[in-house]
N, CA, C and O atoms as a GROMACS GRO file, in nm:
protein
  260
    1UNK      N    1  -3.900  -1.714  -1.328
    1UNK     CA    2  -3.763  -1.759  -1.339
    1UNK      C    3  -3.672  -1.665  -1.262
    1UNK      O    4  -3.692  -1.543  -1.257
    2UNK      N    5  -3.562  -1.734  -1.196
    2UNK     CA    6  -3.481  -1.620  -1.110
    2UNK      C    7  -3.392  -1.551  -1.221
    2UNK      O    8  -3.365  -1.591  -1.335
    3UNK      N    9  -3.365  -1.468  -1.173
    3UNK     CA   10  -3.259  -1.393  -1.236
    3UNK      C   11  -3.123  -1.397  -1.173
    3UNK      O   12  -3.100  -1.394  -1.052
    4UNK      N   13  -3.006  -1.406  -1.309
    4UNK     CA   14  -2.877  -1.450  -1.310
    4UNK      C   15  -2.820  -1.309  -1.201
    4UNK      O   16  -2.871  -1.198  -1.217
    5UNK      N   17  -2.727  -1.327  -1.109
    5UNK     CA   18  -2.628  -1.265  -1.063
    5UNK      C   19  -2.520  -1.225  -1.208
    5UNK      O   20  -2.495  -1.294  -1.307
    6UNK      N   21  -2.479  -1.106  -1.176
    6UNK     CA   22  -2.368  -1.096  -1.268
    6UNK      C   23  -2.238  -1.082  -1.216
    6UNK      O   24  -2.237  -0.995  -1.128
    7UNK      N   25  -2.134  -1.130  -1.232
    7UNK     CA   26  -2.021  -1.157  -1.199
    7UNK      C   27  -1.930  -0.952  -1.180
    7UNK      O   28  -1.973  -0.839  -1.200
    8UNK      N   29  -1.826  -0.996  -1.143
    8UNK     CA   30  -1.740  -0.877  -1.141
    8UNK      C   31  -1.728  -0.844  -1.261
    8UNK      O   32  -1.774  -0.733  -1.289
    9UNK      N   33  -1.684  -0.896  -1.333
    9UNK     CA   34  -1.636  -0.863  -1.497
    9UNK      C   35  -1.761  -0.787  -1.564
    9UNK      O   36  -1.734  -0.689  -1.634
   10UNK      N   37  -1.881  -0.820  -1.550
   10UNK     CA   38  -1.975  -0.764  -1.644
   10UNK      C   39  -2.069  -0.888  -1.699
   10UNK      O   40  -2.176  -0.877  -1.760
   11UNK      N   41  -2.007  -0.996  -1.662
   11UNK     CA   42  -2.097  -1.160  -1.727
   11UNK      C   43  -2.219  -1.168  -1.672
   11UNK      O   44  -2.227  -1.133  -1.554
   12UNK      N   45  -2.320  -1.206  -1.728
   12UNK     CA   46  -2.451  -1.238  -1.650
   12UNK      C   47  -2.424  -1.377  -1.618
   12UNK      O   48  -2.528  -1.440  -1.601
   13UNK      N   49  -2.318  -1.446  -1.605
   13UNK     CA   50  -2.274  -1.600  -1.519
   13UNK      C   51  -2.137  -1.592  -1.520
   13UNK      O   52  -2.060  -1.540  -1.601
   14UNK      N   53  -2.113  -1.673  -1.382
   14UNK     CA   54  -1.967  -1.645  -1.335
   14UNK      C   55  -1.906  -1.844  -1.390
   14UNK      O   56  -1.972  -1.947  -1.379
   15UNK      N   57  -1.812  -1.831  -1.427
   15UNK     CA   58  -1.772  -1.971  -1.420
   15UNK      C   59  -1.726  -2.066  -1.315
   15UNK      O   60  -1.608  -2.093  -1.292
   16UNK      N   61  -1.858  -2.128  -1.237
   16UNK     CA   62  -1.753  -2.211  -1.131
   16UNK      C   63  -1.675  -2.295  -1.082
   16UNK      O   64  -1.636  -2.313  -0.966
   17UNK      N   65  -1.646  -2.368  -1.217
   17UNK     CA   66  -1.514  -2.458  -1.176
   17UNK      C   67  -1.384  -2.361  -1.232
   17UNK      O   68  -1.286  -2.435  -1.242
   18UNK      N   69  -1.361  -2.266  -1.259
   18UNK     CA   70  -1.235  -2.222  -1.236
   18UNK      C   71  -1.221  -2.142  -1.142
   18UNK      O   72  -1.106  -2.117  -1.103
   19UNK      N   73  -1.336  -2.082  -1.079
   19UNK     CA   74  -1.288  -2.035  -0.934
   19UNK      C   75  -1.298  -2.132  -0.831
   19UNK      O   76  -1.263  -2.093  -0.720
   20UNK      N   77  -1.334  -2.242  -0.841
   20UNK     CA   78  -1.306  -2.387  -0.676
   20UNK      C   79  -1.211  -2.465  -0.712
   20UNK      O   80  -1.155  -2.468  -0.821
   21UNK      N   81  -1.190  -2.541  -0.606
   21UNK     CA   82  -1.115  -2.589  -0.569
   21UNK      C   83  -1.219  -2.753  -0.538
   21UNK      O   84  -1.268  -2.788  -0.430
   22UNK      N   85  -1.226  -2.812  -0.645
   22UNK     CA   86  -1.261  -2.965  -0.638
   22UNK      C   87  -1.167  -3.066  -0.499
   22UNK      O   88  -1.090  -3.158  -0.528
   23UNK      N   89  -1.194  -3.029  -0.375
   23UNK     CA   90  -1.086  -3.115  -0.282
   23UNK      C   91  -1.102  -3.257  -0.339
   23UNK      O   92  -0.992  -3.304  -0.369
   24UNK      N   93  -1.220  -3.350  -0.367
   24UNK     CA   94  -1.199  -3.444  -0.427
   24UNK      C   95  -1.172  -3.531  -0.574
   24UNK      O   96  -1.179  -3.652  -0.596
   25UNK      N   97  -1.136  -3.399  -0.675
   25UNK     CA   98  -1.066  -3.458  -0.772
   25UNK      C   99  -0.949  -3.474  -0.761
   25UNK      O  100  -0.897  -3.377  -0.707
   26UNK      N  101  -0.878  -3.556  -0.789
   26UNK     CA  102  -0.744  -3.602  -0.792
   26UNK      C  103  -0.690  -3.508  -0.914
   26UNK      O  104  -0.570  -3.480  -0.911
   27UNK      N  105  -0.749  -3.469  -0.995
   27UNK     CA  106  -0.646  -3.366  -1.113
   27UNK      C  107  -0.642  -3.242  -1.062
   27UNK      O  108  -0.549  -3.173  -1.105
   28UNK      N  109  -0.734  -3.179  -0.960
   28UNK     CA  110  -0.725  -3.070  -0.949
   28UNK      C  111  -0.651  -3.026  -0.876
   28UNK      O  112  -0.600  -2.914  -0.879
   29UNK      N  113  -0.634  -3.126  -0.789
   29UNK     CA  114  -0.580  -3.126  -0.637
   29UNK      C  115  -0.416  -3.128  -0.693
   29UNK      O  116  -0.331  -3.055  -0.643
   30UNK      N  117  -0.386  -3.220  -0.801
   30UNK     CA  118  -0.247  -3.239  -0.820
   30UNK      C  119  -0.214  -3.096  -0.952
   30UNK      O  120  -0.102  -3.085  -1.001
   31UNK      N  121  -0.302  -3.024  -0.982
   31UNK     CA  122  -0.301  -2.936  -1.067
   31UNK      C  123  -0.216  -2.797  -0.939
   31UNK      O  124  -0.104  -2.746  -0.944
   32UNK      N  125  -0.335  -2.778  -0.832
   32UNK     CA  126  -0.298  -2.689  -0.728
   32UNK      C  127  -0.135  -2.751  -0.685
   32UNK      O  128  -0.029  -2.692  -0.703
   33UNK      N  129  -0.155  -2.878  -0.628
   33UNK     CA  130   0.002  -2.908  -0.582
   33UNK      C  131   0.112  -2.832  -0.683
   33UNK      O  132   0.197  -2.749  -0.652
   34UNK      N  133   0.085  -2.880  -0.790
   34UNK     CA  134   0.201  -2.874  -0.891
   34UNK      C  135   0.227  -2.682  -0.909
   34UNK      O  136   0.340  -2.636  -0.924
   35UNK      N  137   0.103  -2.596  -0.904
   35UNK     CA  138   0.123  -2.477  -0.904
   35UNK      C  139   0.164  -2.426  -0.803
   35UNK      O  140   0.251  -2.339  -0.811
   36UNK      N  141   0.128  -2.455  -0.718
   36UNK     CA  142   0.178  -2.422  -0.581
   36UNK      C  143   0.330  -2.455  -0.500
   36UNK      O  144   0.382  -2.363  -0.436
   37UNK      N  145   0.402  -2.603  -0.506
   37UNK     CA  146   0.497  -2.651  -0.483
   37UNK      C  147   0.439  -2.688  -0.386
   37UNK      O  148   0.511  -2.684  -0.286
   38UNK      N  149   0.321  -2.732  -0.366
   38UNK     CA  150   0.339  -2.797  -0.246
   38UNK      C  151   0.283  -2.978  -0.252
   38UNK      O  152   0.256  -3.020  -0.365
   39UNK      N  153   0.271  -3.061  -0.152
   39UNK     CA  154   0.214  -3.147  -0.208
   39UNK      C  155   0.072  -3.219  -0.176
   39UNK      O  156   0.032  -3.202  -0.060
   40UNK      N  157   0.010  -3.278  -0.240
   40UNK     CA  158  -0.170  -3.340  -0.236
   40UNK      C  159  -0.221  -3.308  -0.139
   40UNK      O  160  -0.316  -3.229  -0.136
   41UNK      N  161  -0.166  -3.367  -0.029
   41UNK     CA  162  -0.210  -3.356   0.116
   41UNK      C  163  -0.237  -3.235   0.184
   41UNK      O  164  -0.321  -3.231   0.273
   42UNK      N  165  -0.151  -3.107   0.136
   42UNK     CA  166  -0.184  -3.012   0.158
   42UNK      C  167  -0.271  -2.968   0.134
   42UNK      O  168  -0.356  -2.928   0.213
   43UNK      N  169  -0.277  -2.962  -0.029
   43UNK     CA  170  -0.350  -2.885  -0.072
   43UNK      C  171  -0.558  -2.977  -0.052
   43UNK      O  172  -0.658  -2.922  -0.097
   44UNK      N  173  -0.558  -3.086   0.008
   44UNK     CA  174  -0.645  -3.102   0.055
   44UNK      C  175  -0.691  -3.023   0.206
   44UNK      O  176  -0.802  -2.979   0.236
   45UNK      N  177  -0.588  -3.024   0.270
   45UNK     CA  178  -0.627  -2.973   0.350
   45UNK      C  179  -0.628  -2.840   0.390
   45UNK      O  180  -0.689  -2.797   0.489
   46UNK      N  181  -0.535  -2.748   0.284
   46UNK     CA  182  -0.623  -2.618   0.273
   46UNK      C  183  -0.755  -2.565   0.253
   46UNK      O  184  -0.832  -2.473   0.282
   47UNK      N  185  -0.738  -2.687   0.179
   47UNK     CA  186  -0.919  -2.705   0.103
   47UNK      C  187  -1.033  -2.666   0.218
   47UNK      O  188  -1.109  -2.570   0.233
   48UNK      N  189  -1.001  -2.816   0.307
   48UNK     CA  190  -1.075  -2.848   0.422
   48UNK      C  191  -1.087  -2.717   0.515
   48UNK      O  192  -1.190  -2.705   0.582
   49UNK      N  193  -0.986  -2.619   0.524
   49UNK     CA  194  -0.957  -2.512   0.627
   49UNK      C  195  -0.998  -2.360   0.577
   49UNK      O  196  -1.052  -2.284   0.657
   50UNK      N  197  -0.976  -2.326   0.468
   50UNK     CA  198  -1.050  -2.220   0.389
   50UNK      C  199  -1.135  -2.237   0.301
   50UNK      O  200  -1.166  -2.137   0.236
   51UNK      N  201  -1.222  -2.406   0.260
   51UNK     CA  202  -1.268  -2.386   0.152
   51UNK      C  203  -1.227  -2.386   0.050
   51UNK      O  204  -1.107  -2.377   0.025
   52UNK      N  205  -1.330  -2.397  -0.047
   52UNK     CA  206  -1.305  -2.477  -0.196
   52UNK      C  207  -1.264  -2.341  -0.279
   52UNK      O  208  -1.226  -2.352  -0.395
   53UNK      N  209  -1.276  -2.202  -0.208
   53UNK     CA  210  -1.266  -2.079  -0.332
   53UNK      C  211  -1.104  -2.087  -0.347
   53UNK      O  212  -1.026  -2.092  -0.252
   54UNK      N  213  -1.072  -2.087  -0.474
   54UNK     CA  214  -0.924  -2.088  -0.560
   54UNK      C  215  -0.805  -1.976  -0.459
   54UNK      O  216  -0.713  -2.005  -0.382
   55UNK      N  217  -0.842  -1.887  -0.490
   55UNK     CA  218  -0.812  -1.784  -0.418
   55UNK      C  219  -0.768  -1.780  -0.270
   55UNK      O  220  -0.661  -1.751  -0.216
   56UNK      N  221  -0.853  -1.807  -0.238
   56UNK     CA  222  -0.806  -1.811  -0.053
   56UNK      C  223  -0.736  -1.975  -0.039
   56UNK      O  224  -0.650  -1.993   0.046
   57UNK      N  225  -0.770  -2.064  -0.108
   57UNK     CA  226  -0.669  -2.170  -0.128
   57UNK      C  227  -0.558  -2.164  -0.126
   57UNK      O  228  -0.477  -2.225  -0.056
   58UNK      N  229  -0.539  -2.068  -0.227
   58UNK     CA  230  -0.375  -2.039  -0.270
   58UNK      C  231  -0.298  -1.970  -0.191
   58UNK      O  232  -0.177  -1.979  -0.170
   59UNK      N  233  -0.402  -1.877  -0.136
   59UNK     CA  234  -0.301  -1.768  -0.046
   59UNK      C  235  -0.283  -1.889   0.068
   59UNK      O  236  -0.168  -1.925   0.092
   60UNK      N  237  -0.370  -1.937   0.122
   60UNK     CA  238  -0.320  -2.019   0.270
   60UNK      C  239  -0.196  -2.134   0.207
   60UNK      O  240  -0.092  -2.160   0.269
   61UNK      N  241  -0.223  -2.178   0.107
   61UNK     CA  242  -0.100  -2.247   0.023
   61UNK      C  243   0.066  -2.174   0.041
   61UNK      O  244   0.160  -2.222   0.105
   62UNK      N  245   0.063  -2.042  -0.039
   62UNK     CA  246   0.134  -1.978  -0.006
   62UNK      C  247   0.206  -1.898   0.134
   62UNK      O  248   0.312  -1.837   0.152
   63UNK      N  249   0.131  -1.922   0.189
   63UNK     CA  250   0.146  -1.874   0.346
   63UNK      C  251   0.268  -1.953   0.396
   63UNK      O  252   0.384  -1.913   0.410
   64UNK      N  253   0.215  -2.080   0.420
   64UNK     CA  254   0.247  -2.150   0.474
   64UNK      C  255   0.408  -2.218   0.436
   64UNK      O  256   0.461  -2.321   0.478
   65UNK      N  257   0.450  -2.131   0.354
   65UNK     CA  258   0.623  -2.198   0.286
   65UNK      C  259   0.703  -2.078   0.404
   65UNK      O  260   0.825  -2.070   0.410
   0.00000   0.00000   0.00000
């Protein structure tokens, strides 16, 4: 059996739907819009340009105002 990676924190599993970025759910996408101020379309296509990680989502989100 492989063995678990352990996260930064100390977890022997990291949780990965709160660090991505689902580009094709519609709640998540309007979850990011709504945190962000920006709107759907964007935040799909940040998606598309940095990837699904939360993090670098947001910052290119934020960049861009």
């Amino acid at each position: 059996m492989a063995q678990r990676k352990k996260s930064e924190k100390g977890r022997t599993w990291a949780c990965p739907d709160r660090t991505r970025v689902a580009g094709g759910q519609k709640y998540e996408v309007r979850y990011e819009a709504k945190k962000t101020a920006r709107s759907a379309p964007a935040v799909k296509k940040a998606v598309k340009n940095v990837g699904n990680v939360r993090k670098k989502v947001e910052k290119q989100l934020t960049r861009k105002k």
